[in-house]
C-alpha positions as semicolon CSV with decimal commas, in nm:
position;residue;x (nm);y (nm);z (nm)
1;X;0,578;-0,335;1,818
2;X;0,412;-0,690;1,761
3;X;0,143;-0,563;2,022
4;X;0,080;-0,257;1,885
5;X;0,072;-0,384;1,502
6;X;-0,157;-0,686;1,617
7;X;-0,432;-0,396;1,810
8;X;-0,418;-0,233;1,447
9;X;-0,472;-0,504;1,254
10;X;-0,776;-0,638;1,484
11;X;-0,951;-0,270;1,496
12;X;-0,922;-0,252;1,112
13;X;-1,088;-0,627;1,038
14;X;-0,921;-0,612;0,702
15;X;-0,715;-0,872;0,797
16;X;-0,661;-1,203;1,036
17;X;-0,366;-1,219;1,236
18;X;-0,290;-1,608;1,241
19;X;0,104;-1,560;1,364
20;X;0,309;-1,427;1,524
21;X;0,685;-1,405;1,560
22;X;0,947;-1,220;1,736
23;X;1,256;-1,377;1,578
24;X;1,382;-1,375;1,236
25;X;1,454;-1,734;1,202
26;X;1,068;-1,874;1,353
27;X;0,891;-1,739;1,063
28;X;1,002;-1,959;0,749
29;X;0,877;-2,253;1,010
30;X;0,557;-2,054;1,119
31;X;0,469;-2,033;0,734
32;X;0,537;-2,343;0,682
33;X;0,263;-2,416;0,994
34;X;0,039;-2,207;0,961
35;X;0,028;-2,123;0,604
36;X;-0,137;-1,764;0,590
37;X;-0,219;-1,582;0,269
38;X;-0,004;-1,286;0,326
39;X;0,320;-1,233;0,564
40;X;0,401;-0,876;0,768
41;X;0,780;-0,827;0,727
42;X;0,992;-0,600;0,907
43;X;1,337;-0,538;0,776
44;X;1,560;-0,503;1,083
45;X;1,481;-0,827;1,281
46;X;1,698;-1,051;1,535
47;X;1,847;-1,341;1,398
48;X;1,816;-1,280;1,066
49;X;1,717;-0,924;0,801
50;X;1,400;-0,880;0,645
51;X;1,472;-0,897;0,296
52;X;1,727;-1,244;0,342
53;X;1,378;-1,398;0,490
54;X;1,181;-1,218;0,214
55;X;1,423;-1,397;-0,045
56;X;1,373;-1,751;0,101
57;X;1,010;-1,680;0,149
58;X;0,935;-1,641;-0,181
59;X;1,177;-1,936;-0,314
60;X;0,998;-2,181;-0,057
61;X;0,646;-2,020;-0,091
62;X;0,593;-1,800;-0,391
63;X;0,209;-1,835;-0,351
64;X;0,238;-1,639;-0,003
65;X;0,226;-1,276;-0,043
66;X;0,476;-1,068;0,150
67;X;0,414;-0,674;0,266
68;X;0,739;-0,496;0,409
69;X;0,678;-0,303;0,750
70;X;0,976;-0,107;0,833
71;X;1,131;0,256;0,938
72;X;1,331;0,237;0,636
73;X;1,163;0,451;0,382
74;X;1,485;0,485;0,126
75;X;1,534;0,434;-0,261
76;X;1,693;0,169;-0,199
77;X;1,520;-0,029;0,035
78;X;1,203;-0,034;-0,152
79;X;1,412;-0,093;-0,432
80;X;1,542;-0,435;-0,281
81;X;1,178;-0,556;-0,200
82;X;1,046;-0,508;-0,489
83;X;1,345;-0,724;-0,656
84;X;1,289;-0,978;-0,416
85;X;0,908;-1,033;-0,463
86;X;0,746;-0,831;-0,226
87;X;0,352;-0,718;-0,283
88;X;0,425;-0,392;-0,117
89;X;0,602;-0,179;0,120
90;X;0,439;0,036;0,423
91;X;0,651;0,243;0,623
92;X;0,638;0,285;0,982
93;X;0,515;0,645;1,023
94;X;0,178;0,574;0,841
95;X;-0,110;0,630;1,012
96;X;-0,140;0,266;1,190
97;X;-0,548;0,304;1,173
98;X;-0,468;0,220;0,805
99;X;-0,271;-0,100;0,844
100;X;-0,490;-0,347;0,764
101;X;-0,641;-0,160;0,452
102;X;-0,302;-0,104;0,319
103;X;-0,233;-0,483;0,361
104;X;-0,546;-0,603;0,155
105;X;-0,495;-0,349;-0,083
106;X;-0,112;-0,452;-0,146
107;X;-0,226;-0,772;-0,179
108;X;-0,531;-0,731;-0,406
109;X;-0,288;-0,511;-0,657
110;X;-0,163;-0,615;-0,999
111;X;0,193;-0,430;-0,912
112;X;0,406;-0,352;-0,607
113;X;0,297;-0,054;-0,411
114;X;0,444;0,164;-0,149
115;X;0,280;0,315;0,142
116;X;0,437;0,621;0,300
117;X;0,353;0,921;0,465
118;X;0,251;1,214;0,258
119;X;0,492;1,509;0,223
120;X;0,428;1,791;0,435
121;X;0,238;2,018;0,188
122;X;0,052;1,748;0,116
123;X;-0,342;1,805;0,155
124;X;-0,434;1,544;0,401
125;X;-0,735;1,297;0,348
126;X;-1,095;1,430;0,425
127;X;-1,257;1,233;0,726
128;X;-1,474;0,969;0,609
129;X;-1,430;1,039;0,218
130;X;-1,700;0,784;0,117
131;X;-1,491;0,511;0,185
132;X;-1,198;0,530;-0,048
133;X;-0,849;0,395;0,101
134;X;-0,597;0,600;0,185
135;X;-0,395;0,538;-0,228
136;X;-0,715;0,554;-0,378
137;X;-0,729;0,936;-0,243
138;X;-0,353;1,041;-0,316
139;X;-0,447;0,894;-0,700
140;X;-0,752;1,096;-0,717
141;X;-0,596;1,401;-0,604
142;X;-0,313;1,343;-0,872
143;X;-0,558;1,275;-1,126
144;X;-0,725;1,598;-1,028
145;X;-0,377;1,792;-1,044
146;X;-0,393;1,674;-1,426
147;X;-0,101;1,432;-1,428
148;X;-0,130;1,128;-1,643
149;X;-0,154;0,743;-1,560
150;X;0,252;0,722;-1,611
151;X;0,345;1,032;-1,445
152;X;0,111;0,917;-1,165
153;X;0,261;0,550;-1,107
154;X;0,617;0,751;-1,067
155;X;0,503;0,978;-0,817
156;X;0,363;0,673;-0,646
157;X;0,569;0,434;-0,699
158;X;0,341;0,231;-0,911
159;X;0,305;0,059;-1,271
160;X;0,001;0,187;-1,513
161;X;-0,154;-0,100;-1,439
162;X;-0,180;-0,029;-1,105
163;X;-0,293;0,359;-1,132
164;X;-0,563;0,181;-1,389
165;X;-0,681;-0,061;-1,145
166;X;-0,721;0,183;-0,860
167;X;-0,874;0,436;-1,094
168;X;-1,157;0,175;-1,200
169;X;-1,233;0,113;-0,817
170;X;-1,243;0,441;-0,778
171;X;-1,531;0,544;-1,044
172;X;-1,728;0,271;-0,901
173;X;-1,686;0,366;-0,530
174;X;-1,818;0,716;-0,645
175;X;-2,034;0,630;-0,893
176;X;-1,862;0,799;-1,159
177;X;-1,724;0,725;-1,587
178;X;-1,426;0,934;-1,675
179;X;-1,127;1,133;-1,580
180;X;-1,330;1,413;-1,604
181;X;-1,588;1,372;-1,335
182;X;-1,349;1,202;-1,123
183;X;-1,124;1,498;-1,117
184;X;-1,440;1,741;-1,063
185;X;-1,525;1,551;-0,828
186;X;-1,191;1,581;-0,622
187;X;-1,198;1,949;-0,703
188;X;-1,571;1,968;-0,556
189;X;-1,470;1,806;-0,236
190;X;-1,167;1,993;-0,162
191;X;-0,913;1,704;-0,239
192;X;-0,645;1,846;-0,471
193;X;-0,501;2,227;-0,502
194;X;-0,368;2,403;-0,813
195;X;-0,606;2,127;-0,992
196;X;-0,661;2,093;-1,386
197;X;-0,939;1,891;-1,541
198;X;-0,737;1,636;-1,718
199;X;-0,765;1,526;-2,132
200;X;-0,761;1,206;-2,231
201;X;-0,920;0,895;-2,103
């Protein structure tokens, strides 16, 4: 798993893998050495469970950000990180080509975010969509179903904030001012079905 998470990581260039550690009880040490900006957390570890280390983490080093990597996609798990101090949660079955984006963009957020896989009906991504990440899309294709900025963040898992933050990258990744366009846009390119143009700003 470390080898296959480190190959992600290193194709993506998002991110620099400084560390490394296959047991539970290593990594408050290896912070403490090597003193990275953001920790990769699994839940079930030896020695020692992921959100225990994610609780002493952030008591020792609250500047260190700290992304969950695990199976466990439940309620409550994400639930518990997110309590704890977590930036964000990915789980496991994710596309792994995405790793490093979803990293950066957990840490770069206002809120805690959760990365999952989308359901079944879900329209998938469109190859190469000029560059927007993987939550910017599943917010513009909300947006484009006419849900607001709240109803969003609970589909997603988000705060407000966070759906505003993403939304403002996203009008200036394609060029665009308002709701409106933004949810043409997705309709245009074949990103949301059963779409509405939204009201409101």
């Amino acid at each position: 798993m470390l080898a296959a998470v480190r190959r992600a990581l290193e194709r993506a260039g998002e991110v620099e893998v400084v560390g490394e550690v296959d047991d539970a009880t290593r990594i408050i040490p290896a912070v403490g050495e090597v003193r990275p900006d953001v920790v990769l957390l699994d839940i079930r570890m030896p020695q020692l469970d992921g959100l225990t280390c994610l609780e002493r983490l952030k008591k020792l080093y609250p500047d260190v950000s700290v992304v969950i990597l695990s199976t466990f996609g439940g309620d409550e798990h994400l639930d518990a990180a997110r309590d704890r101090g977590a930036s964000g949660y990915i789980v496991k079955t994710v596309d792994p080509l995405g790793l490093g984006t979803m990293i950066a963009e957990a840490v770069s957020s206002p809120d805690f975010v959760v990365f999952r896989p989308d359901a079944p009906d879900a329209e998938p991504p469109v190859e190469g969509q000029v560059g927007l990440s993987e939550r910017e899309l599943a917010i513009l294709r909300a947006l484009a179903r006419g849900l607001t900025n709240k109803e969003i963040g609970r589909e997603l898992w988000v705060s407000e904030q966070t759906v505003k933050f993403h939304l403002r990258n996203i009008y200036r990744k394609l060029d665009l001012s308002s709701r409106t366009e933004a949810a043409r846009y997705a309709i245009a390119h074949g990103l949301a079905t059963g779409s509405r143009l939204p009201t409101g700003a």
